[in-house]
NUBA-190446 format. One record per atom (N, C-alpha, C): residue number from 1; atom name; x, y, z. Coordinates in Angstrom, 2 decimals, decimal comma. Layout:
BEGIN
- NUM;CA;X;Y;Z
...
//
This chain:
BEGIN
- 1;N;36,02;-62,39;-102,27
- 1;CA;36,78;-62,78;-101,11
- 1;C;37,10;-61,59;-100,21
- 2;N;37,25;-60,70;-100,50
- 2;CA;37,14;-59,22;-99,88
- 2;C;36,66;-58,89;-99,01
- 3;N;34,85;-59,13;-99,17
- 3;CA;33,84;-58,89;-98,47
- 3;C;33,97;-59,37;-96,97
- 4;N;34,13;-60,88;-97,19
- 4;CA;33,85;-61,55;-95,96
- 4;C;35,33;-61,73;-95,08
- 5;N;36,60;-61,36;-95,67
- 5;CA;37,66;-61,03;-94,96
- 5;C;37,45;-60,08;-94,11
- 6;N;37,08;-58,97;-94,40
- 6;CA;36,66;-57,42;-94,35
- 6;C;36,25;-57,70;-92,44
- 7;N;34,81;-58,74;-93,06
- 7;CA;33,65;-59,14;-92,16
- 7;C;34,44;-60,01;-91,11
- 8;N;34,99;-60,47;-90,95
- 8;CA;35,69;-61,11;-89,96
- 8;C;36,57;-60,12;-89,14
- 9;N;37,46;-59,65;-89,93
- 9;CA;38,68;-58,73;-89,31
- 9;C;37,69;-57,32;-88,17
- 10;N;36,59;-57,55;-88,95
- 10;CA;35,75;-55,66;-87,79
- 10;C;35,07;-56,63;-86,90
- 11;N;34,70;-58,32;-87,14
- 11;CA;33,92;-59,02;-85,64
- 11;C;35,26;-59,04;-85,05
- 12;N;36,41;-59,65;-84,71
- 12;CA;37,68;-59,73;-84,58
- 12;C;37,83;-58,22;-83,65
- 13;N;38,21;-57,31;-84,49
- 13;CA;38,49;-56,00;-83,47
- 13;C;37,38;-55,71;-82,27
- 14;N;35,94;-56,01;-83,03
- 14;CA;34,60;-56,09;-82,26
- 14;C;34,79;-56,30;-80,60
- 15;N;35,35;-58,15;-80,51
- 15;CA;35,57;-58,35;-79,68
- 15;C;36,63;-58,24;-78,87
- 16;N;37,45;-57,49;-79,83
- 16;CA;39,04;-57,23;-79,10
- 16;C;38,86;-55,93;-77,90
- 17;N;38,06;-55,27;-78,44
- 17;CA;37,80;-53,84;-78,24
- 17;C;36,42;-53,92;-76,77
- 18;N;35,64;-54,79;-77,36
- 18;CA;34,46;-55,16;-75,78
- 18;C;35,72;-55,51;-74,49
- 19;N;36,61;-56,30;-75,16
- 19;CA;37,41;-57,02;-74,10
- 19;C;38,05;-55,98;-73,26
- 20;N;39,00;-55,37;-74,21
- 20;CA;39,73;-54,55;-73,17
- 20;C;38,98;-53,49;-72,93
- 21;N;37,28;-52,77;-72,57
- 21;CA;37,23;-51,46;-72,36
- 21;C;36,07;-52,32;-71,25
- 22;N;35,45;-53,59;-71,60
- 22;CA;34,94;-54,14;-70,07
- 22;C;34,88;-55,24;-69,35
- 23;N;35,56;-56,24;-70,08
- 23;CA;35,45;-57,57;-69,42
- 23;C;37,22;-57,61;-68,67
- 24;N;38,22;-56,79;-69,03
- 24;CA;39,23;-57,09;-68,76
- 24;C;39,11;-55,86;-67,26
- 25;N;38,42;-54,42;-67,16
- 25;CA;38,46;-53,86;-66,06
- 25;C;37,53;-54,61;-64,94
- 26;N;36,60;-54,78;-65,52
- 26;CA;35,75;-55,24;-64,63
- 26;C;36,15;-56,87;-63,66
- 27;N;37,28;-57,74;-64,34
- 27;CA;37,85;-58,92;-63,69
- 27;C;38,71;-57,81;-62,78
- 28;N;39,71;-57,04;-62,95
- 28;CA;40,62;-56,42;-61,89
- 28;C;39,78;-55,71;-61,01
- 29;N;38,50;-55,28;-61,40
- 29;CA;38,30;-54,78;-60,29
- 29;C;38,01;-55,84;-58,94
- 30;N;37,13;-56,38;-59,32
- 30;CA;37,03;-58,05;-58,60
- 30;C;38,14;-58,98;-58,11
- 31;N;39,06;-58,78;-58,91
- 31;CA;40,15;-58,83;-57,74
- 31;C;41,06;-58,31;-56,79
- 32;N;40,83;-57,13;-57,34
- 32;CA;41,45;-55,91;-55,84
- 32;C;40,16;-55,76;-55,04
- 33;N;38,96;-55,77;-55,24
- 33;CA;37,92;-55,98;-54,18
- 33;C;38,02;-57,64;-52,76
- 34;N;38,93;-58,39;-53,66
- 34;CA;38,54;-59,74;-53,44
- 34;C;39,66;-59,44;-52,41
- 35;N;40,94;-59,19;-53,06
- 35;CA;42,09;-59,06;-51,58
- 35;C;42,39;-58,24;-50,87
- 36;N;40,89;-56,96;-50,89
- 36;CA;41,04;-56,52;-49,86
- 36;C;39,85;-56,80;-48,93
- 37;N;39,26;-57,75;-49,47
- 37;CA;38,42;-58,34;-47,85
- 37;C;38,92;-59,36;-47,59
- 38;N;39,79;-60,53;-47,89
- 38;CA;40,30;-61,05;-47,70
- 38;C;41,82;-61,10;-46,65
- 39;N;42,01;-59,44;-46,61
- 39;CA;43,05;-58,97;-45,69
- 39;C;42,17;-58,36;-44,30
- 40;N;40,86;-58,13;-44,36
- 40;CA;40,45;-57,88;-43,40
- 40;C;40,93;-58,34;-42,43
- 41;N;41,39;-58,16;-41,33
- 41;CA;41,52;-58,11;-39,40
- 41;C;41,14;-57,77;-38,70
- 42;N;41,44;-57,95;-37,22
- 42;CA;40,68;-57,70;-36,21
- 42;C;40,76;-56,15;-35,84
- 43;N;39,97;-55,27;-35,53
- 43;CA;40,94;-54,31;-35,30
- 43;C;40,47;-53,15;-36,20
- 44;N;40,20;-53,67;-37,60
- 44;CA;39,95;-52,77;-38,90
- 44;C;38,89;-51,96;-38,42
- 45;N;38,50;-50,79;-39,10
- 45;CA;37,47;-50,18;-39,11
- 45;C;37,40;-50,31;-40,87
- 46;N;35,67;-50,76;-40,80
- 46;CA;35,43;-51,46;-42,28
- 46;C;33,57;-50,34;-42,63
- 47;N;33,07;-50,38;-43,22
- 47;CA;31,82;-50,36;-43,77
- 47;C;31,16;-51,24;-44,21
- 48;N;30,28;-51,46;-44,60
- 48;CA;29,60;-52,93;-44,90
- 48;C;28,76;-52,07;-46,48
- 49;N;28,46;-53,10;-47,02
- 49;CA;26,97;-52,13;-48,31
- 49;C;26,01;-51,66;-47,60
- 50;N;25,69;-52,05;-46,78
- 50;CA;24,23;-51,23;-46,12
- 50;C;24,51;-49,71;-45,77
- 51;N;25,95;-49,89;-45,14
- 51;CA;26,38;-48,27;-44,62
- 51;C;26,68;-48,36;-42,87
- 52;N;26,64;-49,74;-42,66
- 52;CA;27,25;-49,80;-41,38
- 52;C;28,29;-49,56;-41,21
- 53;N;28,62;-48,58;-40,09
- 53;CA;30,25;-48,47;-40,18
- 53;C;30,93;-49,35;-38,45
- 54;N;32,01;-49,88;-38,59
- 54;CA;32,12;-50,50;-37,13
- 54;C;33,29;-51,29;-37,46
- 55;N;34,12;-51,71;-36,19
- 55;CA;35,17;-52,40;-35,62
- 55;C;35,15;-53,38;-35,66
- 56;N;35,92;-54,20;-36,48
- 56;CA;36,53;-55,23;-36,72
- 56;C;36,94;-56,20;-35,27
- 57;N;35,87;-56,88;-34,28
- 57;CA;35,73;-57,51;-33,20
- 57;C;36,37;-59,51;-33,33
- 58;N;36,08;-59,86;-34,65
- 58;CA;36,56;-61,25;-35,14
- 58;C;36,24;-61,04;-36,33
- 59;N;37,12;-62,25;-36,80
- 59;CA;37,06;-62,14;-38,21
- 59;C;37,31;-63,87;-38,76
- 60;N;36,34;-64,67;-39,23
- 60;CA;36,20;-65,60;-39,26
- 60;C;36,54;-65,98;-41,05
- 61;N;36,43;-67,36;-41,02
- 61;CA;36,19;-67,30;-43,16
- 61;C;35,66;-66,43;-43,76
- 62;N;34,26;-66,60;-43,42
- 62;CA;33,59;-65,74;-44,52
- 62;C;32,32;-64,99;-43,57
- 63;N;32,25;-65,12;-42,10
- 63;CA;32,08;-64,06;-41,45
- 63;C;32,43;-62,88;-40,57
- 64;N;32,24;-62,02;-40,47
- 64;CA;32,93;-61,06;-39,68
- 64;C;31,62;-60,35;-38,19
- 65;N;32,28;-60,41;-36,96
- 65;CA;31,99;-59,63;-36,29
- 65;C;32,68;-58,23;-35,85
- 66;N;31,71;-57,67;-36,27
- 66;CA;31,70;-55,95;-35,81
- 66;C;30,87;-55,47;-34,72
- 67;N;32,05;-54,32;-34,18
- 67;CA;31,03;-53,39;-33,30
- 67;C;30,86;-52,25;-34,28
- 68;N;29,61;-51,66;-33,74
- 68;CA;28,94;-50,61;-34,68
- 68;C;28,42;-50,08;-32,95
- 69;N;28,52;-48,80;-32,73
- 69;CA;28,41;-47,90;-31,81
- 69;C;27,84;-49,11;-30,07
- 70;N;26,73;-49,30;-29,89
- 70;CA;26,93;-50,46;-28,48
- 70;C;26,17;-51,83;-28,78
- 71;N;26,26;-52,04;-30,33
- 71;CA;25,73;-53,01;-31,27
- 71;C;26,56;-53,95;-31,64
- 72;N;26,47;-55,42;-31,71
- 72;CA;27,70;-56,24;-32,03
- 72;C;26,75;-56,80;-33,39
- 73;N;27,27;-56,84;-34,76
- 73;CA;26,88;-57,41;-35,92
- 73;C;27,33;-58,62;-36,24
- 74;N;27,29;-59,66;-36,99
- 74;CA;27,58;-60,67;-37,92
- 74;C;27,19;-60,01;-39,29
- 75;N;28,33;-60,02;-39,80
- 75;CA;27,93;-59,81;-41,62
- 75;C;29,09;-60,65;-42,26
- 76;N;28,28;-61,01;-43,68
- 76;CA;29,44;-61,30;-44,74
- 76;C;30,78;-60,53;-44,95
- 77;N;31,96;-61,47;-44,93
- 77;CA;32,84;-60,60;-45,54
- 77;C;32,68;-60,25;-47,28
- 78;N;31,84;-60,70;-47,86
- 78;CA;31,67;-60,38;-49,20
- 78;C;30,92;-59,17;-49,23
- 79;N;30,37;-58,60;-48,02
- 79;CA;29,52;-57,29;-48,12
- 79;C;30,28;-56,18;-47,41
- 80;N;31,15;-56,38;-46,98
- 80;CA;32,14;-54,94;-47,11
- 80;C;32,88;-54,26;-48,11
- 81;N;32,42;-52,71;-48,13
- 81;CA;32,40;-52,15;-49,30
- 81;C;34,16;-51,11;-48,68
- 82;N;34,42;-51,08;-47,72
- 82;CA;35,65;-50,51;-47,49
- 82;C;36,70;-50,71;-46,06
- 83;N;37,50;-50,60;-46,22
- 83;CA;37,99;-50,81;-45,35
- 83;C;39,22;-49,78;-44,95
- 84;N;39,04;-49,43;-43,93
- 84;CA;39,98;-47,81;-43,42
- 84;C;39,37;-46,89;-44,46
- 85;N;40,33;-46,11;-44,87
- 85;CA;40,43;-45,33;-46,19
- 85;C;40,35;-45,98;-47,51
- 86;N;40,32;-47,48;-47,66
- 86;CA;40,57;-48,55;-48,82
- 86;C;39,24;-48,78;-48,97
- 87;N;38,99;-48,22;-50,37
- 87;CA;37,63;-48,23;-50,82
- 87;C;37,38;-49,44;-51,93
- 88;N;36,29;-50,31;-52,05
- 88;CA;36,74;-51,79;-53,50
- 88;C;36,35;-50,88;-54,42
- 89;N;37,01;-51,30;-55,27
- 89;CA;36,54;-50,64;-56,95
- 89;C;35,11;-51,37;-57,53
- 90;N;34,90;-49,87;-58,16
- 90;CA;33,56;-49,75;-58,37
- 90;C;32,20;-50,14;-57,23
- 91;N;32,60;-49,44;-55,89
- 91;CA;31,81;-49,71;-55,03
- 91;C;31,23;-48,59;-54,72
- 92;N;30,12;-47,93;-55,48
- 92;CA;29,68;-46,21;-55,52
- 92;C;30,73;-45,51;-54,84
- 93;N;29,85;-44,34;-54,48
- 93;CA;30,63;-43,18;-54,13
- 93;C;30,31;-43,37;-52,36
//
């Protein structure tokens, strides 16, 4: 009876231990990414993933228009990687 107590209690920590070192950072990061595009406004200066950088012109549900130097964009708000100085977690360097 030893054996397979043993064997349970190290799957048990197993998954205690996956949990909190990546499934539990990796949900917070996704949600401080989530409310800060979700606070996006008009006005912001944002980045996008591609590396566009530009002015926050409208800001719709789930699209955003930007100016980018004498260029007007449509992009996802799910593809902005920062906003001002407010960078999303785990969004490279």
């Amino acid at each position: 009876m030893q054996g397979p107590m043993l064997l349970v209690l190290q799957l048990v920590l197993l998954v205690v231990v996956i949990y909190v070192l990546l499934i539990r950072p990796q949900s917070q990061a996704r949600k401080a990414t989530e409310a800060m595009q979700a606070a996006i406004k008009k006005g912001d200066e944002v980045v996008t993933a591609g590396g566009v950088v530009g002015k926050v012109r409208d800001a719709k549900d789930a699209l955003l228009t930007i100016e980018s130097g004498s260029a007007t964009l449509v992009v996802e708000r799910a593809r902005i990687v920062r906003v001002g100085n407010q960078k999303a977690p785990g969004a490279g360097s």
